[in-house]
C-alpha positions as a Markdown table, in Angstrom:
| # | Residue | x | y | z |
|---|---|---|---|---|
| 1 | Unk | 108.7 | 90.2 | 132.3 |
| 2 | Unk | 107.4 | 90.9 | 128.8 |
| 3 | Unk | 104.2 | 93.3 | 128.9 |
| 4 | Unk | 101.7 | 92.8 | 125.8 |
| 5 | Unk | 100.8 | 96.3 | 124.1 |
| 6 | Unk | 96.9 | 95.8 | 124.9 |
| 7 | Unk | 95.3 | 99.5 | 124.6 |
| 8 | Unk | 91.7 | 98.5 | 125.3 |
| 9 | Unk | 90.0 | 101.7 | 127.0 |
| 10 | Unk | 92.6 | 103.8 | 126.2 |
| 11 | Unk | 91.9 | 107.0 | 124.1 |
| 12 | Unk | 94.7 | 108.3 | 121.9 |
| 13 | Unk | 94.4 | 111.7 | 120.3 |
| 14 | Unk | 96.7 | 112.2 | 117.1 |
| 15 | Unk | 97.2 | 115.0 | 115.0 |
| 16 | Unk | 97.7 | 115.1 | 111.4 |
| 17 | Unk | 96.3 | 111.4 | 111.1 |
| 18 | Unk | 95.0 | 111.4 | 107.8 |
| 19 | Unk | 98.5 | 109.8 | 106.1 |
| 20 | Unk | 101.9 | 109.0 | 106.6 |
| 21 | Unk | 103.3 | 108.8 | 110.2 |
| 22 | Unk | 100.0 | 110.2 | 111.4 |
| 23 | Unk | 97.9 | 107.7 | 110.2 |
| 24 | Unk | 100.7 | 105.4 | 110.3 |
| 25 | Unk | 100.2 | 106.1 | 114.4 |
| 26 | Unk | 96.5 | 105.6 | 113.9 |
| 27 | Unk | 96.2 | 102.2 | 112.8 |
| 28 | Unk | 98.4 | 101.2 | 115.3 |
| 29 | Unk | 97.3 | 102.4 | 118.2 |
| 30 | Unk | 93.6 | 101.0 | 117.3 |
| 31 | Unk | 94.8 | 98.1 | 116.2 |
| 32 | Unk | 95.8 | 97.4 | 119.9 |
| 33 | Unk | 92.8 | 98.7 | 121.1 |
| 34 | Unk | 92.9 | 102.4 | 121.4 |
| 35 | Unk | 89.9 | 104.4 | 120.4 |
| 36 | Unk | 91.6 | 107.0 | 118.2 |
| 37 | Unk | 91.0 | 110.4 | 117.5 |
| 38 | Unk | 92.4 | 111.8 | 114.0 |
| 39 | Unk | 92.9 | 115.1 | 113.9 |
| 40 | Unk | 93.6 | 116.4 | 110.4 |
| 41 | Unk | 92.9 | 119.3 | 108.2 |
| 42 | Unk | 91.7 | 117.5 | 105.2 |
| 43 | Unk | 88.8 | 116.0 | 105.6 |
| 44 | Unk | 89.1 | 113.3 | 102.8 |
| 45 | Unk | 91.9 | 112.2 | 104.1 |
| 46 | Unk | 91.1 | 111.8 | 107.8 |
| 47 | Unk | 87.8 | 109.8 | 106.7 |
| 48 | Unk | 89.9 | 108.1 | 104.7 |
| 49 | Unk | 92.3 | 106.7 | 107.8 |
| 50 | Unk | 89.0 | 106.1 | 110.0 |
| 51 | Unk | 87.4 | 104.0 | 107.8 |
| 52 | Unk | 90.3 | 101.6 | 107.0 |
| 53 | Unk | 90.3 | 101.5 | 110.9 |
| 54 | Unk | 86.6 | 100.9 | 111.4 |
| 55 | Unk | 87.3 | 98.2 | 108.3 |
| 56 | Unk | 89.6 | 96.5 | 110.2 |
| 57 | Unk | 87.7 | 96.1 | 113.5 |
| 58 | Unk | 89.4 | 98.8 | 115.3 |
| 59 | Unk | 87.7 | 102.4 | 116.6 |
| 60 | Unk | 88.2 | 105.8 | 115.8 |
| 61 | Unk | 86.7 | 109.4 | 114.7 |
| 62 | Unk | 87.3 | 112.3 | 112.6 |
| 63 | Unk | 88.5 | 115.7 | 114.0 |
| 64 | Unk | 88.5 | 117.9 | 111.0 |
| 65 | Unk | 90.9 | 120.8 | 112.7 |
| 66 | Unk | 93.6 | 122.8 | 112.2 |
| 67 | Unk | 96.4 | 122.8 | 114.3 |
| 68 | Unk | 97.9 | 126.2 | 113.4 |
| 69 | Unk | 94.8 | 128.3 | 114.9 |
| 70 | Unk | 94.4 | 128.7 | 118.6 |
| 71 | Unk | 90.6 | 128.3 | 118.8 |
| 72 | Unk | 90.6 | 125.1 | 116.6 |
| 73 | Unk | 93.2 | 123.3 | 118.8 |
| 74 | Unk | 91.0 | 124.6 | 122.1 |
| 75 | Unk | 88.1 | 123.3 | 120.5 |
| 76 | Unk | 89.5 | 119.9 | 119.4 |
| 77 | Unk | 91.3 | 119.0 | 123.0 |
| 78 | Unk | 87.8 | 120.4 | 125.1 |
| 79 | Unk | 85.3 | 118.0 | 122.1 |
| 80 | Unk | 87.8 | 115.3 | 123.0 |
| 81 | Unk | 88.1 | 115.3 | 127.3 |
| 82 | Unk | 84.1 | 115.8 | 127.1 |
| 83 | Unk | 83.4 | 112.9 | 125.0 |
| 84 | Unk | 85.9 | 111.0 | 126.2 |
| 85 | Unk | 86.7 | 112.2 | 129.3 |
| 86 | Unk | 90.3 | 111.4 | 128.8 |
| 87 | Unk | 92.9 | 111.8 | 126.9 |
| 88 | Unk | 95.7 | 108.7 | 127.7 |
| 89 | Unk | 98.3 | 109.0 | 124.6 |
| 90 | Unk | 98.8 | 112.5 | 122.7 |
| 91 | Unk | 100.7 | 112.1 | 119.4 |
| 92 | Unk | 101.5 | 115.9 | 118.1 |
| 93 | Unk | 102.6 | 114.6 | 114.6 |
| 94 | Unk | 101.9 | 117.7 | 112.7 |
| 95 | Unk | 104.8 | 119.1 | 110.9 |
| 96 | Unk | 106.8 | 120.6 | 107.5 |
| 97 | Unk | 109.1 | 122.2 | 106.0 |
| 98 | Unk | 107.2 | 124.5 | 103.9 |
| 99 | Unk | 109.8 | 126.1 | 101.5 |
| 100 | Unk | 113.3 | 125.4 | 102.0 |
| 101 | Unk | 114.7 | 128.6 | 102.8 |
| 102 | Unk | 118.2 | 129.6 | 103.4 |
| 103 | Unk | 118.2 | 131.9 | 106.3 |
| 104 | Unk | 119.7 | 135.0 | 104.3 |
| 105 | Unk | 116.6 | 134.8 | 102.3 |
| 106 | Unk | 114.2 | 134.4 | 104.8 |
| 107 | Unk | 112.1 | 136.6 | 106.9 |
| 108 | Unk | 109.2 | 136.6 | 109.8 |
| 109 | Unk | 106.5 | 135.7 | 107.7 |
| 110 | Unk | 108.6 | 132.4 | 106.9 |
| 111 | Unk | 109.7 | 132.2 | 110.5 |
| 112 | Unk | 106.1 | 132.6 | 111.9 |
| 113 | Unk | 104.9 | 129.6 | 109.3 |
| 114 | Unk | 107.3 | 127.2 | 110.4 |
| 115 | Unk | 106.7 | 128.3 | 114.5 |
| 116 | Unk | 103.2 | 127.2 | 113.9 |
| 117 | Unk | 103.0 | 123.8 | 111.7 |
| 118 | Unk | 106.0 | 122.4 | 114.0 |
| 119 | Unk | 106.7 | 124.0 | 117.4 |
| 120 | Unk | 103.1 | 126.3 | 118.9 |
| 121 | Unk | 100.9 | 123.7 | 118.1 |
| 122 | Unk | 102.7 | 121.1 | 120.2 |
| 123 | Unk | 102.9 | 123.6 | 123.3 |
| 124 | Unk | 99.4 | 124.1 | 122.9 |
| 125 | Unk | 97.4 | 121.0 | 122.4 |
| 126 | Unk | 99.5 | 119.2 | 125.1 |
| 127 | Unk | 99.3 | 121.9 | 127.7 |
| 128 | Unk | 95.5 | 121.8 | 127.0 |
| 129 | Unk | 95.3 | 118.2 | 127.5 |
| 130 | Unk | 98.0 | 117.5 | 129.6 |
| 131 | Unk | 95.9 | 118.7 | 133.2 |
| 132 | Unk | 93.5 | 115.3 | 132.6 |
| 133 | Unk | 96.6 | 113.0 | 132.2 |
| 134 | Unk | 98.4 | 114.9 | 135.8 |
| 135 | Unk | 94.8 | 114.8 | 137.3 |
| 136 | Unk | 94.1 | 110.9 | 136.2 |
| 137 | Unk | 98.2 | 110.4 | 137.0 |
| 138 | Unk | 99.3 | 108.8 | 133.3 |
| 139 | Unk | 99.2 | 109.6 | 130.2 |
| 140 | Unk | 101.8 | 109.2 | 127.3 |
| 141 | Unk | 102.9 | 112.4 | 125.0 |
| 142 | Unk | 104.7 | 111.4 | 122.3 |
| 143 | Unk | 106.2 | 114.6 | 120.0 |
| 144 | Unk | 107.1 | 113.7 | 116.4 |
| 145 | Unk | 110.2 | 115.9 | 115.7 |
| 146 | Unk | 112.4 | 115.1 | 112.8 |
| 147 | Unk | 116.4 | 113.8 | 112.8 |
| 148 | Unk | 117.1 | 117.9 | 111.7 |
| 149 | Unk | 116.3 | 118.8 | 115.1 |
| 150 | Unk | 119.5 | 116.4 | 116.3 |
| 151 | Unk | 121.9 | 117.4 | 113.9 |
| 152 | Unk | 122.9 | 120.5 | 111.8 |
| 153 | Unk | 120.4 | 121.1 | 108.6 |
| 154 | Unk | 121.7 | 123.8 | 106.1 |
| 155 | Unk | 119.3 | 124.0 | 104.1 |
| 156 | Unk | 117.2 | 125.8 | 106.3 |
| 157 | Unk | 118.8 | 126.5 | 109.9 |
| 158 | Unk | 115.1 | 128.0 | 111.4 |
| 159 | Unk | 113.6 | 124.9 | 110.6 |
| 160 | Unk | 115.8 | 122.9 | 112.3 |
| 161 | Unk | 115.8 | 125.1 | 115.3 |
| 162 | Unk | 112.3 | 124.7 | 115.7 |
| 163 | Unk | 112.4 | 120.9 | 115.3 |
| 164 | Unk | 115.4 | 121.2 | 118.2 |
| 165 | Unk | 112.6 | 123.0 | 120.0 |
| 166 | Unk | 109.9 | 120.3 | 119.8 |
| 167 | Unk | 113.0 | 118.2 | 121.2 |
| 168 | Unk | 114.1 | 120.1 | 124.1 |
| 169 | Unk | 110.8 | 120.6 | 125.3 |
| 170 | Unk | 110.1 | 116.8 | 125.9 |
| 171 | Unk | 113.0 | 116.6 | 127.3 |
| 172 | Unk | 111.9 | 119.7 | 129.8 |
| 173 | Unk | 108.6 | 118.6 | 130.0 |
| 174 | Unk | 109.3 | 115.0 | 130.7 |
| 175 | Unk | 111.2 | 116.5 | 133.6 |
| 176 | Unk | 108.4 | 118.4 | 135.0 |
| 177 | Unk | 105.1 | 115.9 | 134.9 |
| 178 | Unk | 107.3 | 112.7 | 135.6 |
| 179 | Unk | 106.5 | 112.3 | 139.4 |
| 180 | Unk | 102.7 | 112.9 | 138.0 |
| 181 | Unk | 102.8 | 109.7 | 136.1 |
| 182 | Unk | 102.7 | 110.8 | 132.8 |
| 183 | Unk | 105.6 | 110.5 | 130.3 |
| 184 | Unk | 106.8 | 112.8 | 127.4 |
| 185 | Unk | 109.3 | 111.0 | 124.6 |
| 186 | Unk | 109.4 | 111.9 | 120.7 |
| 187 | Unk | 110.7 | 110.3 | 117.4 |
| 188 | Unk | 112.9 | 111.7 | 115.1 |
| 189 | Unk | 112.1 | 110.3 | 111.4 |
| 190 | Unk | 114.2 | 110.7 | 108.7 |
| 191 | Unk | 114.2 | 108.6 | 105.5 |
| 192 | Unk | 110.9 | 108.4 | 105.3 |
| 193 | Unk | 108.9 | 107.9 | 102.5 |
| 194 | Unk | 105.3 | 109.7 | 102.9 |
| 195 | Unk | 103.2 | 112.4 | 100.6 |
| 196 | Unk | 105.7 | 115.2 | 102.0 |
| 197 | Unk | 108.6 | 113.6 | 101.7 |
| 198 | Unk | 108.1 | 111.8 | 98.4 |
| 199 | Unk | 111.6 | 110.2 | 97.6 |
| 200 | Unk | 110.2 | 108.3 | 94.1 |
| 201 | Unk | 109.7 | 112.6 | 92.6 |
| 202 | Unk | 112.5 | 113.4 | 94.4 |
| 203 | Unk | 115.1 | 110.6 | 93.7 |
| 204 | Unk | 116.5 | 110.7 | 89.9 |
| 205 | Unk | 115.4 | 107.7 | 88.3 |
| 206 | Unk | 118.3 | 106.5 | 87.7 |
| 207 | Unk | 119.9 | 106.8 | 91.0 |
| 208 | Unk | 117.0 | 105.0 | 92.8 |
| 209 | Unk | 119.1 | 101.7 | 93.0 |
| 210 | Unk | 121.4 | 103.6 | 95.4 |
| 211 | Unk | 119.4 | 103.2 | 98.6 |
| 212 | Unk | 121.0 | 99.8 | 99.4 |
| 213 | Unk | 124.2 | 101.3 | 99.4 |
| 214 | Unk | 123.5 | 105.0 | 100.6 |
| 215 | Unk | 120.9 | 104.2 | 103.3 |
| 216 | Unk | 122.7 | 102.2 | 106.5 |
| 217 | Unk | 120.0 | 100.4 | 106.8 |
| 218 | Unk | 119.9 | 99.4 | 103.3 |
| 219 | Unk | 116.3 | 100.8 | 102.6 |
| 220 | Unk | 114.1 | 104.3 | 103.1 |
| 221 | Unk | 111.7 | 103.8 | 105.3 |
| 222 | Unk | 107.7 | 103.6 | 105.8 |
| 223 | Unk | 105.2 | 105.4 | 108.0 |
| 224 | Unk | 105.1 | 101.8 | 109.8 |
| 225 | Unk | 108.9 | 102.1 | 110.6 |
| 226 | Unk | 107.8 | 105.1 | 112.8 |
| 227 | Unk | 104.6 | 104.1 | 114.1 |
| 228 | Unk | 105.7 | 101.2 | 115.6 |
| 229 | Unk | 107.6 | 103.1 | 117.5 |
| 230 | Unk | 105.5 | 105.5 | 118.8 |
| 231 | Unk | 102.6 | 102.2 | 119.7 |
| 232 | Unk | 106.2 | 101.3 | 122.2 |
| 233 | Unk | 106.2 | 104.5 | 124.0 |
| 234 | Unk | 102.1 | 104.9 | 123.9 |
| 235 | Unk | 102.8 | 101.5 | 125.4 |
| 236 | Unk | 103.5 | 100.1 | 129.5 |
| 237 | Unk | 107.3 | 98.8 | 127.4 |
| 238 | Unk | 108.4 | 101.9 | 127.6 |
| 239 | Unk | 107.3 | 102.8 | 130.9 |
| 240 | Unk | 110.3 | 103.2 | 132.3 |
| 241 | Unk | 111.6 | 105.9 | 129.6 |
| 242 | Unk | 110.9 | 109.8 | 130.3 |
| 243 | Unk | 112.4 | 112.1 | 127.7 |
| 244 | Unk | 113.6 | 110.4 | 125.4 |
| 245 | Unk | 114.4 | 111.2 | 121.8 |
| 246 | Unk | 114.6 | 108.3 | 119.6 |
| 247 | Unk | 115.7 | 108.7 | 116.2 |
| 248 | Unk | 113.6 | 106.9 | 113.7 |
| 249 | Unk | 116.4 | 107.2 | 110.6 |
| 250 | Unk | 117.2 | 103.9 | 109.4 |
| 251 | Unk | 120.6 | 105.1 | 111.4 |
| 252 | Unk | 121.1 | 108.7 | 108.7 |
| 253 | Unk | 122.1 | 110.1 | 111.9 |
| 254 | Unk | 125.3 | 107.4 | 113.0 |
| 255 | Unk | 126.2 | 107.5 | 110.0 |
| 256 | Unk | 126.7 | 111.1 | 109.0 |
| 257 | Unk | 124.6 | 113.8 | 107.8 |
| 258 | Unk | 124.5 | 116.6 | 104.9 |
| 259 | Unk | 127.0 | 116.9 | 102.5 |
| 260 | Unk | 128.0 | 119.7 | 99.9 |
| 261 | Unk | 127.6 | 118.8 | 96.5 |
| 262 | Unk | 129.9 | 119.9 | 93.5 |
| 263 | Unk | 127.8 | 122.6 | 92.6 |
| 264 | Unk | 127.5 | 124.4 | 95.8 |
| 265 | Unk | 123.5 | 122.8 | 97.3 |
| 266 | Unk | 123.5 | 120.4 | 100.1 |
| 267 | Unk | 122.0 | 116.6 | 99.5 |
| 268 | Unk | 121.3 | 113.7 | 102.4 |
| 269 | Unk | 120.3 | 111.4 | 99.6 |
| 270 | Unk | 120.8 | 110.0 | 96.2 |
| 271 | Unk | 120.7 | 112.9 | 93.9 |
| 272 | Unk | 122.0 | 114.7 | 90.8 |
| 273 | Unk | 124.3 | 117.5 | 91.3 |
């Protein structure tokens, strides 16, 4: 039997909300009824997401915070549970790849920058919010990782480790709070066209009418490619699924991963040497 996505009463906390699959994420979830909590660093941009939400009959709020600090991601999960008094779907969508850094050239400064905008603040938001979900027995955690974390990524191997982190650990924690009713899955994107992956700067001009041929699925994708996704495992469809990893690629990953170009740098799309 088919269950409807109906998110009425349910409160959904999502970081990073104020564009692409963040705010992808947002609209979503309100549209089917969450109340939605956008957590984002820039202001404009968070206000931005809430009031095409509010515009379009749905409810949310503005969390101006920044992931990266400790006291910030305390003080955003504690405002939320005693406002709210729940927390029923954590998205920890926050993530980037800073610099590109080949690991001979990098160092701790670079390591420590990419620990926290991709793995610490996903440890610590959830395990701040995740006693209310065991207490209330459900909730949905739904970790945004990145196809990098499922395959190899030269271009900058501590990256990917960290997005493999974000990975393993829903796959660890799903483990540990399943028989307490709440689930942990992720999405991996790739091909995704948002403000920090912005394929139209970094596509040649006149390669741009590869994609048919070069993506499988004939296309790049769109924040709403992924957010759909995450409304089905926010969702009772997916309430059978703990741990899961679902790569959100347009099928990158199937189909093969990074090559060498002729002049020695690495490419997974259309590109000049």
């Amino acid at each position: 039997m088919s269950v409807e996505v109906d998110l009425e009463g349910k409160v959904a906390l999502v970081t990073g909300a104020g564009a692409g699959i963040g705010a992808g994420a947002a609209h979503v979830l309100a549209a089917a009824g969450a109340h939605v909590v956008v957590a984002e660093i820039d202001a404009d941009l968070a206000a931005t997401t809430v009031d095409a939400i509010r515009v379009a009959g749905g409810r949310a709020e503005v969390s101006v915070v920044d992931v990266r600090r400790a006291d910030d991601v305390n003080r955003l999960a504690a405002t939320t549970l005693a406002e709210h008094g729940r927390v029923d779907i954590l998205v920890n969508n926050v993530g980037h790849y800073l610099t590109v850094t080949p690991f001979g050239q990098s160092d701790d400064d670079h390591w420590d920058a990419l620990d926290a905008i991709n793995f610490r603040h996903v440890l610590r938001l959830t395990r701040a919010v995740l006693p209310s979900m065991v207490a209330r027995g459900s909730g949905s955690v739904i970790n945004v990782t990145s196809v990098e974390g499922l395959r190899g990524y030269p271009p900058d191997p501590v990256y990917g480790a960290y997005k493999a982190a974000v990975a393993h650990f829903t796959r660890c924690l799903a483990l540990e709070v399943a028989p307490d009713g709440v689930r942990v899955n992720a999405i991996a994107p790739d091909l995704t066209h948002t403000v920090q992956v912005d394929y139209d700067k970094m596509t040649p001009p006149e390669l741009a009418d590869r994609w048919p041929i070069w993506a499988p699925i004939g296309r790049r994708g769109v924040p709403a490619d992924n957010a759909d996704v995450i409304l089905f495992l926010a969702s009772d469809l997916s309430r059978f699924m703990i741990g899961q990893v679902i790569p959100t690629d347009g099928g990158s990953v199937v189909a093969g991963g990074w090559f060498r170009t002729v002049n020695g740098r690495w490419t997974n799309r259309p590109r000049n040497p």
